[in-house]
N, C-alpha and C positions, 0 to 999 in steps of 0.2 A: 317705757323701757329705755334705759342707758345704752344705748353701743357708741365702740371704739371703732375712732378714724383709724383704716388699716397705713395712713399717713404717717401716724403717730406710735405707730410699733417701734419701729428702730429709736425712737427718742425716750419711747418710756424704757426701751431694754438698755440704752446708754445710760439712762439715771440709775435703771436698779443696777447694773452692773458700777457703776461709781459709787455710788453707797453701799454698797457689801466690800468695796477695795475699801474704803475708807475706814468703815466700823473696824475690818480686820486689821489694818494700819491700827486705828487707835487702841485697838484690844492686845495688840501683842506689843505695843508700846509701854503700855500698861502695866503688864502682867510680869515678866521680869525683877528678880530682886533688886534693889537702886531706888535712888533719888525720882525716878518716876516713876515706883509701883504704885499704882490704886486700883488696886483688884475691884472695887466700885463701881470706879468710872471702867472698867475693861468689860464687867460683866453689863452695863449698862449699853456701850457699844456691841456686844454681843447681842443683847435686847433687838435694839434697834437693827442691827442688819437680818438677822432673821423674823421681824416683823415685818422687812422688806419684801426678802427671800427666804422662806421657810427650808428652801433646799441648794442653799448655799454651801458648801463644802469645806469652804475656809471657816465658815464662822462656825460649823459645827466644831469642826476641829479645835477652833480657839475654847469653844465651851468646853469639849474636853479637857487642855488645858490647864483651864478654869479651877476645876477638881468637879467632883460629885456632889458636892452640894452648893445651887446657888445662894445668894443673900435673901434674907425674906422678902426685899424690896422686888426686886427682878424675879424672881418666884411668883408673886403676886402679879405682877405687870405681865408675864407669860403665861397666868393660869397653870402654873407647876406646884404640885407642893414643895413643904421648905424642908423634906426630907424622906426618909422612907416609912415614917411610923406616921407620919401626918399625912395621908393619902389623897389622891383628888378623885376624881370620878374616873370609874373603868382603867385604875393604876393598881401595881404590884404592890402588895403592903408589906412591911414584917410584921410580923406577930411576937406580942413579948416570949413566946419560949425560942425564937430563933427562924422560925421556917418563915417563910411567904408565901401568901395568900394573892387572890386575885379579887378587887372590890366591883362594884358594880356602879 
C-alpha cells in the first residue's frame, strides 16, 4: 500500500494550486475573440486542470465559458458525452420529441 509523506502535502498542494492558475491563465487567454483564440487549446487547458483538480472553481468557470458543448476531443479525454443526445452512463439524455430522460 502507497502512503503519502505528510512532508510532502504543502509541495503537492503548491503544484496543484499552480496548475489550475496556469490552465486558467491559458484557458481565458484562449478563449477571447483575437488573434489568440483557440477554443482548442482553451478547452484542452481546461482538460488538464481539472484532471488535476476536479473542484477547482476557476476552471469550472472557464468551462462555462467554454459554452455547452465541449469538442469531441476533450469530451472523450474527460469521459463526457459530445452532447446531450449522445449520453454517457448515469447522464441526462434528450429524447427526440424534446423532454429528458435519465439513462442508466
Amino acid at each position: 500500500m502507497h502512503r503519502r509523506c505528510p512532508r510532502a502535502e504543502p509541495f503537492a498542494q503548491e503544484m496543484t494550486t499552480r496548475i489550475v492558475d496556469v490552465a486558467h491563465t491559458a484557458a481565458a487567454h484562449r478563449t477571447p475573440a483575437g488573434p489568440h483564440q483557440d477554443l482548442d487549446a482553451a478547452r484542452q487547458a481546461v482538460a488538464t486542470g481539472l484532471d488535476v483538480d476536479d473542484a477547482a472553481e476557476l476552471i469550472h468557470g472557464d468551462r462555462l465559458r467554454l459554452g455547452p458543448q465541449p469538442e469531441p476531443a476533450v469530451a472523450a479525454h474527460r469521459g463526457l458525452p459530445h452532447s446531450a443526445d449522445e449520453p454517457g452512463p448515469g447522464l441526462l439524455a434528450r429524447t427526440g420529441d424534446g423532454s429528458v430522460k435519465r439513462t442508466v
